[in-house]
Backbone bond lengths (Angstrom), bond angles and torsions (degrees), N, CA, C in turn:
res aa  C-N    CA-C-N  psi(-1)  N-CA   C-N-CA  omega(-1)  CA-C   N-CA-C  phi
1 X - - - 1.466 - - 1.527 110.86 -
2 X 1.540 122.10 -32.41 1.156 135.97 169.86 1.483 102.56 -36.79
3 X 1.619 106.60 -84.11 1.214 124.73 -149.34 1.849 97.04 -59.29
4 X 1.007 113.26 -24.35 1.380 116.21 -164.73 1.582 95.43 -70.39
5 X 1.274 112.73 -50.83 1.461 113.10 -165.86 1.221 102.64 -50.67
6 X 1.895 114.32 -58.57 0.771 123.12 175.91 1.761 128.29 -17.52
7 X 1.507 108.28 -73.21 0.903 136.90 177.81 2.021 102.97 -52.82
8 X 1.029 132.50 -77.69 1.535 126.01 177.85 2.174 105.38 -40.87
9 X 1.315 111.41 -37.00 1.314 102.58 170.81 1.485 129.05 -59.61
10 X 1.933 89.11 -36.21 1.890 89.64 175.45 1.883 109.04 -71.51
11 X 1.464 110.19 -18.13 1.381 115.46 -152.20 1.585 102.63 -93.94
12 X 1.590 117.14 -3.80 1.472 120.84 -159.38 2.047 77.73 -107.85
13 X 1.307 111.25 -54.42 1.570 122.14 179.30 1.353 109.82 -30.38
14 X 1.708 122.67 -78.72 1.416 141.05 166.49 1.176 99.53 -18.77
15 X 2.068 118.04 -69.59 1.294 102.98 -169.97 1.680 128.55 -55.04
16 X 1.240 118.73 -49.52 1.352 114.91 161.62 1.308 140.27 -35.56
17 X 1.450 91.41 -35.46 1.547 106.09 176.97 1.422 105.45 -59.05
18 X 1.486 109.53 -49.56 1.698 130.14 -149.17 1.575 89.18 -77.24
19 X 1.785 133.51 -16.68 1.153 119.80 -156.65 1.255 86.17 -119.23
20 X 1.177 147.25 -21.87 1.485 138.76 166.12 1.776 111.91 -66.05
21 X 1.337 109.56 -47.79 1.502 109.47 164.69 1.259 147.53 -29.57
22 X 1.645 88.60 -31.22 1.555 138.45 -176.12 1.639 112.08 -69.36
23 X 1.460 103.62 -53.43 1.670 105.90 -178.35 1.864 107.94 -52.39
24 X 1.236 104.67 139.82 1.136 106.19 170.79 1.885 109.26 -69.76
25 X 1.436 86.65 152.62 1.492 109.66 -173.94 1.839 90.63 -103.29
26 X 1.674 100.33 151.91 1.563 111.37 174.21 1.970 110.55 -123.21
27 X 1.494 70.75 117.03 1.761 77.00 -178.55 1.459 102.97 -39.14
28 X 1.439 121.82 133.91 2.010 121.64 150.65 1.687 95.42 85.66
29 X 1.748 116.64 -3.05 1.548 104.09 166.49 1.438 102.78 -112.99
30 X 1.330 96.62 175.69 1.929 116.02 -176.03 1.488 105.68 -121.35
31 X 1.247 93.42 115.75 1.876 90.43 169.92 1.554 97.75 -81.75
32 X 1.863 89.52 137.80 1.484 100.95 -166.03 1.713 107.58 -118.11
33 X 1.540 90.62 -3.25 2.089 93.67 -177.93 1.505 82.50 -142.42
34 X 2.107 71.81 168.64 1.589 90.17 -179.45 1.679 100.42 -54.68
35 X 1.758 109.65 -165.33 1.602 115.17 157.00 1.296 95.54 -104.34
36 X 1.611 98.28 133.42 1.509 101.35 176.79 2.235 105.53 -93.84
37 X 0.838 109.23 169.33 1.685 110.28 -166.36 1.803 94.89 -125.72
38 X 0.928 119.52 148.00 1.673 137.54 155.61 1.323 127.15 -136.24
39 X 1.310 119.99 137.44 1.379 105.42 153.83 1.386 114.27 -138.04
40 X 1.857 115.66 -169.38 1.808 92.96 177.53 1.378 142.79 -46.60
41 X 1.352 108.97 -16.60 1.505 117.11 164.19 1.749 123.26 -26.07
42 X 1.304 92.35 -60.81 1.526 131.85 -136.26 1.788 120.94 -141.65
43 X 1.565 94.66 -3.27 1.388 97.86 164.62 1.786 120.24 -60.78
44 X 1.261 115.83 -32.00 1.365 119.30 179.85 1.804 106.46 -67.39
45 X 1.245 113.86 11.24 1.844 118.81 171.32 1.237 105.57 -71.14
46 X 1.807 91.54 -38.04 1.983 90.59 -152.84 1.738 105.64 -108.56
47 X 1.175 108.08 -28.68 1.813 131.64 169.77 1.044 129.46 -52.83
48 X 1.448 100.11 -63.67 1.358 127.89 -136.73 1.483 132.66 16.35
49 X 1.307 138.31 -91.65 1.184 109.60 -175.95 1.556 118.56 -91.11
50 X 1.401 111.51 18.95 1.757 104.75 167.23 1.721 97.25 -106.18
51 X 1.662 125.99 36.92 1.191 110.84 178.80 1.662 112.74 -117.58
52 X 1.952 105.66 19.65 1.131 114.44 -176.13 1.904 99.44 -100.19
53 X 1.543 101.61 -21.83 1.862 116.14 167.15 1.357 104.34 -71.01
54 X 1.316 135.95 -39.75 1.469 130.35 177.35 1.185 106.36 -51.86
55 X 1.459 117.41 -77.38 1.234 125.80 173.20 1.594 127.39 -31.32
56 X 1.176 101.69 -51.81 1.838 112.05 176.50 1.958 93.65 -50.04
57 X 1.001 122.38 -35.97 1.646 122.78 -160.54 1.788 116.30 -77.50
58 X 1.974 82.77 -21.02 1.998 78.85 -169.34 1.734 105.35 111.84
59 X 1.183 120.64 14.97 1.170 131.37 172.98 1.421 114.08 -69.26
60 X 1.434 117.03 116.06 1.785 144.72 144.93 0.673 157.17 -64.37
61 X 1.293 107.40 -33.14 1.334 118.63 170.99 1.722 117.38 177.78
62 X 1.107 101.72 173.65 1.828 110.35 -162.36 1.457 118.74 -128.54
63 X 1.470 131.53 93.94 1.540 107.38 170.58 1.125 129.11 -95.53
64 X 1.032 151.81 -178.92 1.497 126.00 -174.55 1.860 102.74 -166.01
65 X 1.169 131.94 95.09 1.562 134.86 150.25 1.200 143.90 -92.41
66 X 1.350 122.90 143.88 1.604 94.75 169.86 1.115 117.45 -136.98
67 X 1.223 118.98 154.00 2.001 134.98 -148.56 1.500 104.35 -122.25
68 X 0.985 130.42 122.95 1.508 139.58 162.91 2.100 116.66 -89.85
69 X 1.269 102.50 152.73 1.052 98.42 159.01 1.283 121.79 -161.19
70 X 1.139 168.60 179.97 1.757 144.23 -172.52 1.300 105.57 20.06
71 X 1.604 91.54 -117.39 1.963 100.90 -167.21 1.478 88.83 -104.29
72 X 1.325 134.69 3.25 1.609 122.90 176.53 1.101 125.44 -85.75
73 X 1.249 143.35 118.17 2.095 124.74 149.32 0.992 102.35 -122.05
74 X 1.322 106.07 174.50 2.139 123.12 -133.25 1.910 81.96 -161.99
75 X 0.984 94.04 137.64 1.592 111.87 151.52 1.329 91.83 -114.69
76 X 1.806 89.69 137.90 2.014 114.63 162.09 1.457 101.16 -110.81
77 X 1.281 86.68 116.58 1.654 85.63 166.27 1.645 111.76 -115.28
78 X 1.803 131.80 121.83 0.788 114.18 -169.79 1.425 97.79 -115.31
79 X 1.422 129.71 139.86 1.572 143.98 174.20 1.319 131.16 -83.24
80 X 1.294 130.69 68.75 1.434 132.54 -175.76 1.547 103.50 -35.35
81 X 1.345 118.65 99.49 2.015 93.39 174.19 1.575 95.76 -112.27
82 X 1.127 126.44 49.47 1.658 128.93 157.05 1.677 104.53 77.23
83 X 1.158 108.03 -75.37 1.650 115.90 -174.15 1.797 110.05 -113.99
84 X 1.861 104.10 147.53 1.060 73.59 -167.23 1.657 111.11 -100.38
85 X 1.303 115.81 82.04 1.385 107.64 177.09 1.383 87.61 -140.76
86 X 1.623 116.46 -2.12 1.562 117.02 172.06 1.472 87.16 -85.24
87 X 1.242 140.60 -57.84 1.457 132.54 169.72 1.491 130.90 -27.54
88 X 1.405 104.93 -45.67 1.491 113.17 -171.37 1.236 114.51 -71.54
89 X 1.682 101.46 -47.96 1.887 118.16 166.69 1.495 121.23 -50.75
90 X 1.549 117.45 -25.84 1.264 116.10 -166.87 1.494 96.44 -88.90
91 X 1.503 117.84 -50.89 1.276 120.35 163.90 1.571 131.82 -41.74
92 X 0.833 86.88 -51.90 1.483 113.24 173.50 1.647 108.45 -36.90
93 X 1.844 99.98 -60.86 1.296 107.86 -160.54 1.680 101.38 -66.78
94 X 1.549 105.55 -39.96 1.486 98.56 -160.16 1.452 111.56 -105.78
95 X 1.667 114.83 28.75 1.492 118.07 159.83 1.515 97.40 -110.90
96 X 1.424 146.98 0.66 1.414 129.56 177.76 0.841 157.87 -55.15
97 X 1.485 122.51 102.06 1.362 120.82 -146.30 1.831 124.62 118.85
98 X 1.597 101.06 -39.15 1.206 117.78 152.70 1.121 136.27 -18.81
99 X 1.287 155.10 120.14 1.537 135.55 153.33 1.795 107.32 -133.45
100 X 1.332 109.23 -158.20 1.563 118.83 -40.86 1.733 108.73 -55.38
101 X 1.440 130.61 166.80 1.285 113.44 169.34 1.519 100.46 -116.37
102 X 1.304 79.22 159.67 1.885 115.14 -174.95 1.471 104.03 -70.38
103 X 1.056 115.03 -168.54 1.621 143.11 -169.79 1.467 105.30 -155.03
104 X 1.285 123.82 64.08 1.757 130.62 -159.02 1.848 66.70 -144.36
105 X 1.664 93.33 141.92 1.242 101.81 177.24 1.035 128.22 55.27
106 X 1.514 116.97 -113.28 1.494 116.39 143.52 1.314 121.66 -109.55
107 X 1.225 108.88 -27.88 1.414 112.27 173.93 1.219 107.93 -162.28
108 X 1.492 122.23 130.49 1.758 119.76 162.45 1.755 117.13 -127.41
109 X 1.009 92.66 176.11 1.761 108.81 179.25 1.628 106.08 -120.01
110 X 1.241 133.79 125.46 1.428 124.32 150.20 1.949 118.48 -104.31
111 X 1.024 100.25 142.82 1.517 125.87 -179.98 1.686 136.46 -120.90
112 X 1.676 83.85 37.84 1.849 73.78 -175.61 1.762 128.77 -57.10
113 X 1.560 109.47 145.47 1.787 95.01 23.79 1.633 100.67 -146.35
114 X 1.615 112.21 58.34 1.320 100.73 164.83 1.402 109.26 -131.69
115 X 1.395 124.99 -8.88 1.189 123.46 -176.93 1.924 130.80 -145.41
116 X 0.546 115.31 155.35 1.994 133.45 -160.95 1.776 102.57 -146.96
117 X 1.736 85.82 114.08 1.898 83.30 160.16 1.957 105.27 -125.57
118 X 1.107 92.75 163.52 1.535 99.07 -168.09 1.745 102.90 -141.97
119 X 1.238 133.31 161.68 1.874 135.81 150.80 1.303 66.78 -133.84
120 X 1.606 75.48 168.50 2.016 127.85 164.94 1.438 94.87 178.40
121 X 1.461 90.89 117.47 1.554 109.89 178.86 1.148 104.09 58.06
122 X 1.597 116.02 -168.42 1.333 113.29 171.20 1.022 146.74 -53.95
123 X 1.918 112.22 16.41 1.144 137.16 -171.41 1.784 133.26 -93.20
124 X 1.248 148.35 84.08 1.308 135.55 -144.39 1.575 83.30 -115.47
125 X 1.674 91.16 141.87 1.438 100.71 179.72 1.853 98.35 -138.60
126 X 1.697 86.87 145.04 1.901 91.94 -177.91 1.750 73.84 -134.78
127 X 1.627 80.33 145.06 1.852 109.15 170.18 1.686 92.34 -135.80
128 X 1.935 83.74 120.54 1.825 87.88 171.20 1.651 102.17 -131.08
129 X 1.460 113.02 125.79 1.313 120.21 -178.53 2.051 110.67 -72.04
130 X 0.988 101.72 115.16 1.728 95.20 174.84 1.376 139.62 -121.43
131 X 1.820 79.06 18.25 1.458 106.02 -179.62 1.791 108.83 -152.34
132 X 1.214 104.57 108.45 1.848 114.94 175.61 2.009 84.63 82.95
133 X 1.955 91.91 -164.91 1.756 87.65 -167.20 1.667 84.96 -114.28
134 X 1.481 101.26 173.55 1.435 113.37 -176.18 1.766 90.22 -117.66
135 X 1.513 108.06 131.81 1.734 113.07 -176.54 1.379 91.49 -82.31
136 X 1.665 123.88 -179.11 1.170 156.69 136.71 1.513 118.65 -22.02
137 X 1.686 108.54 -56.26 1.091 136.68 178.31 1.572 120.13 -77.51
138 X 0.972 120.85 -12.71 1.488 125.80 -146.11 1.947 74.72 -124.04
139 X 1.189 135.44 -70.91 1.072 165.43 -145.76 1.789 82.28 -68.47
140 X 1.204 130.73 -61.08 1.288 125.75 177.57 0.992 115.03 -77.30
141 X 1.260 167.52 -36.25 1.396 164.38 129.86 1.823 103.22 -5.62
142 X 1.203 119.34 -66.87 1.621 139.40 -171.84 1.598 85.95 -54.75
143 X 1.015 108.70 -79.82 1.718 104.82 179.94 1.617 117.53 -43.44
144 X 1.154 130.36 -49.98 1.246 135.93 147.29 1.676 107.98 9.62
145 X 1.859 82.08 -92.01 1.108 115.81 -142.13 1.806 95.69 -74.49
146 X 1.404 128.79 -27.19 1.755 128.44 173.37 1.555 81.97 -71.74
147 X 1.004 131.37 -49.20 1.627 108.33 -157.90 1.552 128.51 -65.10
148 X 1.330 106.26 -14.25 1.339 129.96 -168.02 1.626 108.73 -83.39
149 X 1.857 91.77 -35.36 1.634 86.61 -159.87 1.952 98.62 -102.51
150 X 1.650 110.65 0.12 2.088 110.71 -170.07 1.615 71.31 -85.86
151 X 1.442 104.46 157.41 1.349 144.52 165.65 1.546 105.22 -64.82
152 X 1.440 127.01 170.40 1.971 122.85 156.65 1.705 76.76 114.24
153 X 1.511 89.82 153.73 1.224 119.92 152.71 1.626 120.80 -72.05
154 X 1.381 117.18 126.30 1.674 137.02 163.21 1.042 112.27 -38.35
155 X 1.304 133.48 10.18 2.294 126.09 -148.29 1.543 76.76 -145.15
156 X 1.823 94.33 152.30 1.316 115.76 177.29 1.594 120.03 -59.68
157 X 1.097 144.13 164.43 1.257 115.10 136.38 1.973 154.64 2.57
158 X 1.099 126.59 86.76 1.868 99.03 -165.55 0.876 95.29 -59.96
159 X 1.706 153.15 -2.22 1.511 123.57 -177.17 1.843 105.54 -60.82
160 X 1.682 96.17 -31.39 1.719 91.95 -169.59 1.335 130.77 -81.07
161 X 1.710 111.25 8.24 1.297 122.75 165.65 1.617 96.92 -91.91
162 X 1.098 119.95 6.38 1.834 97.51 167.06 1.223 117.19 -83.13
163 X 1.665 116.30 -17.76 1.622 121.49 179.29 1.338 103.51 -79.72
164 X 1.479 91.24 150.53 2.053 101.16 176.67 1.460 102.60 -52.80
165 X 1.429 109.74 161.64 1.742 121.43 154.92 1.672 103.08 -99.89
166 X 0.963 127.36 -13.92 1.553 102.40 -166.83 1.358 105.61 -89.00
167 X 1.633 111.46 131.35 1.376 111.10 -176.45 1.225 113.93 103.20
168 X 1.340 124.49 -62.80 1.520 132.71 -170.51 1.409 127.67 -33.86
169 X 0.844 133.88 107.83 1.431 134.55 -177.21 1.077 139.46 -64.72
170 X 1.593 125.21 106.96 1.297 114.49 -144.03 1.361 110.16 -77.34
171 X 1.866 114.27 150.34 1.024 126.37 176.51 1.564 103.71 94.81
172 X 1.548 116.32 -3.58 1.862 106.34 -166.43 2.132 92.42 -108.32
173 X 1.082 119.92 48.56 1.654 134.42 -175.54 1.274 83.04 -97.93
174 X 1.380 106.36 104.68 2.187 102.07 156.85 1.579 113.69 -131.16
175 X 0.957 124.54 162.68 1.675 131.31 -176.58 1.837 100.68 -124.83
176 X 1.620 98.24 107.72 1.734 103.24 -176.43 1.964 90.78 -95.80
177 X 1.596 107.49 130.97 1.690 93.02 174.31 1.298 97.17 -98.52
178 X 1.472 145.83 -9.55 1.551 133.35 -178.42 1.943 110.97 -145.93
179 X 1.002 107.61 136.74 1.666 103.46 -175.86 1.504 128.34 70.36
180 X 1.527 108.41 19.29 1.378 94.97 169.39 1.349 133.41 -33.94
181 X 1.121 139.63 168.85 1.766 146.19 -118.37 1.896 95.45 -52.11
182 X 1.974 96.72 63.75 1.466 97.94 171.13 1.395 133.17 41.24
183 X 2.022 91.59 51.72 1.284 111.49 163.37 1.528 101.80 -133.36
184 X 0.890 102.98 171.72 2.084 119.12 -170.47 1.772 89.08 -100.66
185 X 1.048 127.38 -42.35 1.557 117.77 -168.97 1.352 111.23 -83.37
186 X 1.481 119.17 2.05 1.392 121.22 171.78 1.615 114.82 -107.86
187 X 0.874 102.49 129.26 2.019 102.56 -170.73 1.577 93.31 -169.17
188 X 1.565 96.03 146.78 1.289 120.69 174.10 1.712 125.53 61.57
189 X 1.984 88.95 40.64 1.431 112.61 178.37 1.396 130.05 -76.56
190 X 1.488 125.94 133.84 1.517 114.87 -162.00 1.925 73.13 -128.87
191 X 1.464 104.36 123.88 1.810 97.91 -177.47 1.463 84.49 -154.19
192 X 1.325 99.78 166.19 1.764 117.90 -171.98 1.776 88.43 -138.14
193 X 1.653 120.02 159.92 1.289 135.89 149.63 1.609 109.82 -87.98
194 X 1.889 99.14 143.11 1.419 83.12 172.24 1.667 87.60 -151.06
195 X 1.426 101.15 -175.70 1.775 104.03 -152.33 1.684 95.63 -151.42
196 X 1.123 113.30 121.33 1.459 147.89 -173.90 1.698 103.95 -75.21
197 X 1.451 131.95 128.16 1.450 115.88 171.14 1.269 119.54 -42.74
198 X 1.725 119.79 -26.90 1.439 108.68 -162.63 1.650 104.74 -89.35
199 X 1.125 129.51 -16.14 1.535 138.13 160.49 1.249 103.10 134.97
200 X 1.322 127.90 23.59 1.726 140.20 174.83 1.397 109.66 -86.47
201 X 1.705 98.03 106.03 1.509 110.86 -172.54 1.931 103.19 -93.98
202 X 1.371 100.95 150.19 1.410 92.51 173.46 1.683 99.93 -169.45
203 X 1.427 121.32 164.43 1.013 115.10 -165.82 2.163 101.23 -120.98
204 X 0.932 119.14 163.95 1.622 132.71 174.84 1.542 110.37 -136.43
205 X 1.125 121.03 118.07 1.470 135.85 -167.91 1.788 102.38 -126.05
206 X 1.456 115.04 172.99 1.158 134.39 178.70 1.176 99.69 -150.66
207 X 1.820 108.90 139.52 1.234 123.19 154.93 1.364 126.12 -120.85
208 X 2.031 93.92 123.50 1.204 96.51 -164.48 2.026 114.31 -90.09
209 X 1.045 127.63 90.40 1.503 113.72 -160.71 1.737 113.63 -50.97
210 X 1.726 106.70 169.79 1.292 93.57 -169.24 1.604 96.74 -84.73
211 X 1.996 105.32 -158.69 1.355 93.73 -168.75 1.597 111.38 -89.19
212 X 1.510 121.24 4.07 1.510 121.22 177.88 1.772 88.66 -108.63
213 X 1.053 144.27 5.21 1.502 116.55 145.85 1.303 124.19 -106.16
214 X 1.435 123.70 -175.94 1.630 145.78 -173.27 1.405 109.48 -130.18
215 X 1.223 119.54 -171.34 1.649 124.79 -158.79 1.694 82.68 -109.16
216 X 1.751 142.72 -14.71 1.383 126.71 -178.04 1.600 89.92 -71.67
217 X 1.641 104.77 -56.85 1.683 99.17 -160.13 1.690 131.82 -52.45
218 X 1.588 84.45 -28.46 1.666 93.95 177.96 1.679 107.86 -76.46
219 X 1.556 119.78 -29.50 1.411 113.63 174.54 1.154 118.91 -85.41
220 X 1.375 116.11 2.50 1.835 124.35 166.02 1.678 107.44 -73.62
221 X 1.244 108.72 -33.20 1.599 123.54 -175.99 1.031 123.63 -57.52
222 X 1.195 113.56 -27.38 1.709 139.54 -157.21 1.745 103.14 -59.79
223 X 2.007 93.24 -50.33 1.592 106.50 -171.75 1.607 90.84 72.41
224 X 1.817 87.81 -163.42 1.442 130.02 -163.51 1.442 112.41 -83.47
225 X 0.945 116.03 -19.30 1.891 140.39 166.62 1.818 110.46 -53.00
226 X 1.129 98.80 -34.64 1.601 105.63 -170.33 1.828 101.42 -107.59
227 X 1.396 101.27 159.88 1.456 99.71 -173.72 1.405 103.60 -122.65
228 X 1.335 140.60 147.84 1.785 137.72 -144.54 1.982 85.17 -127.73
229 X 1.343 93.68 133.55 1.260 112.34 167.88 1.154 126.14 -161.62
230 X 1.225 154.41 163.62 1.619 157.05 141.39 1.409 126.16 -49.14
231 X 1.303 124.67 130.44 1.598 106.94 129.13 1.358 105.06 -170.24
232 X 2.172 82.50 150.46 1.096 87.46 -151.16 1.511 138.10 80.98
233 X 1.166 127.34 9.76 1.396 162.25 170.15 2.028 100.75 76.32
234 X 1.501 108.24 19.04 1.265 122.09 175.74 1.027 101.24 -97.91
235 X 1.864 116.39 131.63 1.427 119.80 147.37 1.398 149.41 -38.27
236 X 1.213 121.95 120.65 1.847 111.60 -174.39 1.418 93.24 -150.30
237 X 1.405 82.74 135.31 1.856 121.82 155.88 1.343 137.67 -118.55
238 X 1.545 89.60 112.89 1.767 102.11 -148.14 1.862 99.84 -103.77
239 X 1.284 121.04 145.87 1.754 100.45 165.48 2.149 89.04 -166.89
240 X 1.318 109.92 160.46 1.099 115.78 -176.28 1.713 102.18 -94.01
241 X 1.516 99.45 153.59 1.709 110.35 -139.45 2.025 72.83 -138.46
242 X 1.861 112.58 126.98 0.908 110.21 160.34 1.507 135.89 -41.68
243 X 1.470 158.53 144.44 1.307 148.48 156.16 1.876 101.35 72.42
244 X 1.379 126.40 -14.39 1.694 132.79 -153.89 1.520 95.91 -114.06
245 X 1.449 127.28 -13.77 1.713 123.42 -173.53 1.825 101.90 69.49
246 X 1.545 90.72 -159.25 1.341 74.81 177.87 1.355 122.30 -107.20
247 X 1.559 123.43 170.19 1.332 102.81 -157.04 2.048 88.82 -148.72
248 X 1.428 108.57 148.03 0.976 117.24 -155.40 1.581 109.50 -141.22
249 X 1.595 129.50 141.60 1.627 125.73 155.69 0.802 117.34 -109.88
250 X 1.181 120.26 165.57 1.681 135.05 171.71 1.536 112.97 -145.21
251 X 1.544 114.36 110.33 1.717 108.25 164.24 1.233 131.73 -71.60
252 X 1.080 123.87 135.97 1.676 128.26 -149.55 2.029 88.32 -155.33
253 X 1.689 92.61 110.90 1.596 81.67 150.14 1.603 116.95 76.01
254 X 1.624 105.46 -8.55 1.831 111.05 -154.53 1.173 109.16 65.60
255 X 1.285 144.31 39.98 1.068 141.74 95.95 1.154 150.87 -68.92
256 X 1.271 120.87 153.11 1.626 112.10 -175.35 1.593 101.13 -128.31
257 X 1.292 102.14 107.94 1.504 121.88 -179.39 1.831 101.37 -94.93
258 X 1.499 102.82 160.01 1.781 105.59 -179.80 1.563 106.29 -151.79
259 X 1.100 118.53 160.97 1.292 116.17 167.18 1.947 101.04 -147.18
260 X 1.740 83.23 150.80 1.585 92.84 -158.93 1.962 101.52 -131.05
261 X 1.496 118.73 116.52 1.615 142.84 174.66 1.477 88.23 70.40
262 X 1.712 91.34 85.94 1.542 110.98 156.00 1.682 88.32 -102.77
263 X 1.625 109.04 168.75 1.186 124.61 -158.04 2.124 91.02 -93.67
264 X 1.166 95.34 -40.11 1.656 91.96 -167.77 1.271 115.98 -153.00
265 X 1.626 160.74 -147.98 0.993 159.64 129.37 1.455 111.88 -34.11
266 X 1.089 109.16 -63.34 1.567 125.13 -174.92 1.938 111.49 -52.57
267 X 0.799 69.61 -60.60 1.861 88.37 170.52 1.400 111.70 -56.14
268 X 1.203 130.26 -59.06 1.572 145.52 176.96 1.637 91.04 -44.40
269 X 1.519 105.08 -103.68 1.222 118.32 -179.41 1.896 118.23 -9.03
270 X 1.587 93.11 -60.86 1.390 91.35 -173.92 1.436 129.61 -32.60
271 X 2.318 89.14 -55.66 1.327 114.74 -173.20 2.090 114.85 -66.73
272 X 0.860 105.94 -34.97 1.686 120.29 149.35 1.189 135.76 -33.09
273 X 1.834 84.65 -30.10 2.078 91.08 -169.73 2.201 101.05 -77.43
274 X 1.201 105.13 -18.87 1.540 126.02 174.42 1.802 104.63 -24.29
275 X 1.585 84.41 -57.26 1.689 97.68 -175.00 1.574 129.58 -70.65
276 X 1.226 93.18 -32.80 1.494 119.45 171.31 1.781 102.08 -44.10
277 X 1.361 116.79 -81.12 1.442 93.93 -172.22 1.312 155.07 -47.41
């Protein structure tokens, strides 16, 4: 029983070892702390109250180091959130508004001069300087150099090639995981803004269901709130949405496509007919 213990103690050690090994290293920085680890347990240690939004996303886990170099150090904290459209959404949420963004990874934001967020793959990474400033320059290199060495594909999500390109406004691609345009029956939205020559703004979303539902259960949800119609011998459920105009789905394919502040029936429908072909 000894040796056994023994043996699971060397085998729990190795693993740590093998998972600290793991953090990416930054060319020209010094890791200056241990790696600290989180997961949902215990994310509210390092969060606190933005670690109930992690969670809402699909969040796993937490690593956390920090690197010095001159008069600067940076904690990296990188966020396993499982898939990466739990990545993109988390990113998503807490670069909004931001510009311009990069092409690091898949996509980043810089903010000197204390902070840089980045995903790749299911990977979301925040760099916060908490000692001296972090440049422009310095800030892209660091991103660089984690992006080179996390695993995942460089490319967005494919959920976001299911939305149209024409029109869409670049940079307005977001992933809502609960309450889309502040409803409970909308969740697990991948939608873009897009803008009409004549100044007719409107938005196109996707719903992606989870993996224990289907496209009946989510249109059972709808209730008495939504109004049932055709087109095109496709289903749609259309109903007016406070401050949002009106806003409408259509299943296409096992998908569930939507569109959000159409001007009227006419308008809705039209913009709907998109999916149809």
């Amino acid at each position: 029983m000894i040796k056994l213990n023994k043996i699971f103690i060397f085998l729990s050690v190795m693993a740590i070892i093998v998972y600290a090994e793991d953090f990416p290293q930054i060319e020209g920085w010094k890791p200056v702390s241990e790696i600290m680890q989180y997961n949902p347990d215990n994310l509210w240690e390092y969060i606190n109250g933005a670690a109930d939004q992690f969670i809402d996303y699909g969040f796993h886990n937490l690593r956390v180091q920090e690197f010095s170099t001159d008069s600067v150090t940076i904690s990296v904290d990188i966020y396993d959130m499982k898939q990466p459209l739990s990545a993109f959404g988390i990113y998503n949420t807490e670069s909004r508004g931001v510009t311009p963004r990069l092409s690091i990874g898949t996509e980043a934001i810089i903010t000197p001069p204390s902070q840089a967020l980045m995903f790749k793959g299911k990977f979301y990474i925040k760099i916060y300087a908490f000692k001296g400033k972090l440049s422009q320059s310095a800030s892209k290199e660091v991103l660089e150099s984690i992006a080179e060495k996390l695993p995942g594909e460089g490319s967005f999500p494919p959920e976001v090639s299911l939305l149209p390109r024409e029109n869409q406004v670049p940079g307005s691609i977001g992933f809502t995981r609960v309450g889309y345009l502040g409803l409970s029956e909308l969740n697990n939205c991948v939608y873009a803004k897009y803008s009409e020559n004549d100044g007719d703004d409107y938005q196109y979303f996707l719903i992606i269901p989870d993996a224990d539902q289907d496209q009946v259960e989510i249109s059972e949800r709808l209730g008495e709130k939504w109004q049932k119609t055709s087109l095109n011998q496709y289903p749609v459920w259309y109903r007016k949405i406070p401050y949002q105009g009106l806003t409408g789905l259509i299943i296409k394919d096992n998908n569930i496509f939507g569109l959000a502040n159409a001007n009227n029936e006419e308008d809705l429908f039209r913009k709907l007919k998109i999916f149809c072909d």
